[in-house]
N, C-alpha and C positions, 0 to 999 in steps of 0.2 A: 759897373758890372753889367755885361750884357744881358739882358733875356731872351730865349729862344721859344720862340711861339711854336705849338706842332701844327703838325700837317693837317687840315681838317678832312683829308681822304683816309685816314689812316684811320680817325673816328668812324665814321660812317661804315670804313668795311667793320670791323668788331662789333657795331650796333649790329648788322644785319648775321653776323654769324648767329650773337647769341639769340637775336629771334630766331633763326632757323632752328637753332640746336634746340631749343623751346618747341617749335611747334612740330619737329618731328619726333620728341620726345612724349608729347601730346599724341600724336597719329601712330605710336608704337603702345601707349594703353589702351586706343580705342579697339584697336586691332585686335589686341591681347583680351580684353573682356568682350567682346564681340564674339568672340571663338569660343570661351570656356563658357559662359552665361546659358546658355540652351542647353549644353549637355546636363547640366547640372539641376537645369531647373526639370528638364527632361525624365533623368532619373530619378527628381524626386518622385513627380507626378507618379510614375509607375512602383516606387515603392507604398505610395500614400493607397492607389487602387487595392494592392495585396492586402492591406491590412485591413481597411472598407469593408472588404470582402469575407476575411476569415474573420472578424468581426459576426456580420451579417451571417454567415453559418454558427459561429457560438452562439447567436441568438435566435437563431431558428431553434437550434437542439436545445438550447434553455427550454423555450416556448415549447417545445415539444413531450420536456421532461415534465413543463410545469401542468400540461395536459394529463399526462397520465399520473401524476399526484391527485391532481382533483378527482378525478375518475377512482381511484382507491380509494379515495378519503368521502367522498359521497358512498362508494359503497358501504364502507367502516359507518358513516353516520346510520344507515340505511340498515345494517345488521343489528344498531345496539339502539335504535330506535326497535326493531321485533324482540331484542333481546327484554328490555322492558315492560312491552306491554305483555310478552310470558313469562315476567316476574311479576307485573302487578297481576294476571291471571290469578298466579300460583298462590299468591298472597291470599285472592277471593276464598279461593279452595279451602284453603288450609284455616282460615276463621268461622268458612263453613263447618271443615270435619273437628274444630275443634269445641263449636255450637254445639255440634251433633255429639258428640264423645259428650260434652258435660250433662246434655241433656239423659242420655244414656247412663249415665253415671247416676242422678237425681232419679230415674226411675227403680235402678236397679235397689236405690235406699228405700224407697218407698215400696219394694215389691214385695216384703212380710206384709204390708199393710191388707194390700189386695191378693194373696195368695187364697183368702176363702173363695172369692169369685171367682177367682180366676180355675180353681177346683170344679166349680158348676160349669164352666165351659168346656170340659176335657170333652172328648170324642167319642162317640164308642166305641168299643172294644174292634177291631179289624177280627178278619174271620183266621187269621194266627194265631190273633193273641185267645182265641178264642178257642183255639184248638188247645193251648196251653195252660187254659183255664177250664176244663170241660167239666161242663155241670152246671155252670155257673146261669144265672138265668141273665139277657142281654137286657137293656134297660134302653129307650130312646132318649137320649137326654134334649132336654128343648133350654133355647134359650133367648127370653124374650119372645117365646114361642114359637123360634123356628129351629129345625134338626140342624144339628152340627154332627152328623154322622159320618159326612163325606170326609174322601181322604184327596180328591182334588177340586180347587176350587175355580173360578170361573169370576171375571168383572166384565161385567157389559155397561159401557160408561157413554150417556148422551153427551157431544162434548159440543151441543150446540149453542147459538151465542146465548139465549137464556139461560144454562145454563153455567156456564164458564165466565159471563160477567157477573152475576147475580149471586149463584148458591155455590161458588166453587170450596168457598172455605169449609162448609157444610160439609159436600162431596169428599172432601178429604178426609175429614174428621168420618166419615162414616164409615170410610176405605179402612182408614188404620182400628178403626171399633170391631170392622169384619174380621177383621186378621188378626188382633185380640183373640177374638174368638178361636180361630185354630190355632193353636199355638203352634202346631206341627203336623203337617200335611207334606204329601209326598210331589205336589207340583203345584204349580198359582199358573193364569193367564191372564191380562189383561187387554181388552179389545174394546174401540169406539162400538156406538152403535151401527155405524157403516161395517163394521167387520174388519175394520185394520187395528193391526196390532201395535200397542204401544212400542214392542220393543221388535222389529222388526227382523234381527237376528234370531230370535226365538218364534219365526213363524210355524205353524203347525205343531209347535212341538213343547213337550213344558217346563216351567222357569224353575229351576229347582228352590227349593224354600229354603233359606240359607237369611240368619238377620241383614249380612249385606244385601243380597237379592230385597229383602223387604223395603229395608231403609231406600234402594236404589229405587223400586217402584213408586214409596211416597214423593221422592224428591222428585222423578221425572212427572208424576199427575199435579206438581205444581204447574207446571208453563206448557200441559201438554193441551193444545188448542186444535185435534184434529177437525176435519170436514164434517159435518156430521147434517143429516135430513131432517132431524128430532124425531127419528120412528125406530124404536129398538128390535125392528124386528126380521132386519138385516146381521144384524149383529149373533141376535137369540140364533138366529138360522146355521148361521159359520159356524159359531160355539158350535151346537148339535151334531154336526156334519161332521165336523174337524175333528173330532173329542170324543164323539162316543166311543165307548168300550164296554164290552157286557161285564168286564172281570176290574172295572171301574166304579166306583162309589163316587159322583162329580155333584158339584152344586155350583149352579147359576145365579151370580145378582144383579139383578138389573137395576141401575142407576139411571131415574129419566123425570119427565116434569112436564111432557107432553104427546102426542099420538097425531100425527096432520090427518086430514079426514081422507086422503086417497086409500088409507089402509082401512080395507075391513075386517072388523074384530075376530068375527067369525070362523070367515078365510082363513085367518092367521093362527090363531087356537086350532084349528082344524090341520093345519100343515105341520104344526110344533108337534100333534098326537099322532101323524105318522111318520114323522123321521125320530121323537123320542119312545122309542117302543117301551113295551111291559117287558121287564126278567122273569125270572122261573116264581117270582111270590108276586106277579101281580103287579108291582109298582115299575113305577116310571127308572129309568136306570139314572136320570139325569134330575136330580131335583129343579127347580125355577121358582129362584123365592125377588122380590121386587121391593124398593126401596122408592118411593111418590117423594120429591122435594115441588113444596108447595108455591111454586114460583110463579105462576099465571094465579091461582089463586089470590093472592097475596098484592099483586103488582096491575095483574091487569082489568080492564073492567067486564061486568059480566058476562056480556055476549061475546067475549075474546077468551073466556073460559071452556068454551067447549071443547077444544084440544085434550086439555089438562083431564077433563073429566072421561076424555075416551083415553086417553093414557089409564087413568086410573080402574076402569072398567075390562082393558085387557088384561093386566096386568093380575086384577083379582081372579079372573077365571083361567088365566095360564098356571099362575100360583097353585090352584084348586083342583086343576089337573094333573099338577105333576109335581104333586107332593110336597110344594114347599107356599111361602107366607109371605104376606102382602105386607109391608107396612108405610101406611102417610104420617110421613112429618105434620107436625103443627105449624112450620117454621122452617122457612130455606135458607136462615141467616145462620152465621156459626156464633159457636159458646160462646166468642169474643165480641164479635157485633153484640149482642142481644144483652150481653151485658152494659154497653155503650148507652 
């Protein structure tokens, strides 16, 4: 049996077909992703920008929103921070007036006790009551030795620092002892010895007597620390001026503890007797009774006494002129020190 060997040409072209068919089947994908590869990557890049972008604006306006949240909410903290401390105010107030109610309450139990004394301080009769009593013979009633006839009263108050650090619980306790004494008067005034007025809305004019108006005058002569020269007679002066009235029945007290040496006593008693004139019987229309808290006495050494002692040297011949009563403490500490 023969055998036919092939043609070795016949191999050779079939080798070089299928490399061609190869390598242009190769040069037909490069072609092919070559072309589509940039559009694609192209388009991404410009969808990935848009989104970057509206990103970066939802977080501006976030950022924006989150501004004015804090901005509220700082205000919010900022309103219930004032809201609080005009609760704890109101809170001070309210264990005040309810100090004040029970104290009010414990006097009013005890007020049979002291109804006899308190009988001896009535006032005299006003010239109505006196029209409606006709006949009757008028009586000056004293107490502690001085008239309580007046129907307005008058405080002239040194609010100088010897005073107001020293004897102020005194000053007080002596305030409310005067006002005891009226029970009922048709105006009260209260003025530094400078001439200012504690209550500044009632300049010139008078506080009506009312227990709130009282109660409110003790409470404010606790913290009241006006400007004061320690010479009352700045004060005595304005009172006179301001106050008199012929068709007025008025009493002056003076609260003080010293006199600086530029004032002369003299002078000064000599000016009070021509702006306080005589009415139709002779007497002065404005009484001026004085209250000595013994504070340089007491505190300071002797040659720093001479103040005190020309305080108290006016004070008796003002008193002596116009009708009314001098009185020195022994003592410029209150009921409560002195018990200590």
């Amino acid at each position: 049996m023969k055998r036919y060997r092939r043609d070795a040409g016949e191999l050779n072209i079939s080798f070089l077909d299928v490399i061609c068919c190869g390598f242009g089947a190769i040069v037909l994908l490069l072609i092919i992703a070559k072309t589509v590869e940039p559009l694609v990557l192209e388009n991404t890049t410009i969808n990935l920008d848009g989104k970057v972008a509206e990103l970066q604006d939802q977080l501006f306006e976030i950022r924006g929103e989150t501004t004015v949240f804090n901005r509220d909410m700082n205000a919010k903290h900022e309103q219930l921070s004032r809201e609080r401390e005009r609760l704890a105010i109101l809170k001070t107030q309210l264990a005040q007036l309810e100090a004040r109610q029970a104290k009010v309450a414990q006097n009013s139990a005890s007020e049979s006790t002291y109804q006899g004394e308190l009988e001896l301080a009535l006032q005299t009769l006003t010239e109505e009551m006196e029209r409606l009593l006709a006949g009757t013979t008028k009586q000056n009633e004293l107490i502690g030795g001085i008239p309580v006839d007046s129907e307005y009263v008058i405080f002239v108050i040194d609010t100088s620092g010897s005073m107001f650090e020293n004897a102020w619980g005194r000053v007080m306790e002596e305030m409310e002892n005067v006002l005891n004494v009226y029970p009922n008067v048709k105006g009260i005034q209260v003025m530094n010895d400078m001439g200012e007025y504690m209550f500044p809305t009632f300049r010139g004019q008078w506080i009506p007597d009312t227990e709130g108006r009282r109660n409110a005058i003790l409470e404010r002569l606790r913290n009241w620390n006006a400007f004061s020269n320690s010479s009352p007679v700045e004060g005595i002066q304005t009172a006179i001026r301001t106050f008199y009235d012929p068709g007025k029945k008025i009493s002056i007290y003076v609260f003080g503890d010293d006199l600086q040496p530029n004032a002369s006593i003299t002078e000064v008693a000599n000016t009070i007797d021509r702006i306080n004139r005589r009415g139709l019987s002779n007497e002065r229309l404005v009484r001026i009774h004085a209250v000595g808290f013994p504070v340089l006495f007491q505190l300071a050494a002797p040659h720093q006494q001479e103040s005190a002692e020309r305080f108290a040297t006016l004070m008796r011949e003002i008193t002596r002129r116009n009708g009314g009563t001098f009185v020195g403490l022994n003592d410029y500490r209150s009921s409560t020190q002195q018990r200590r």
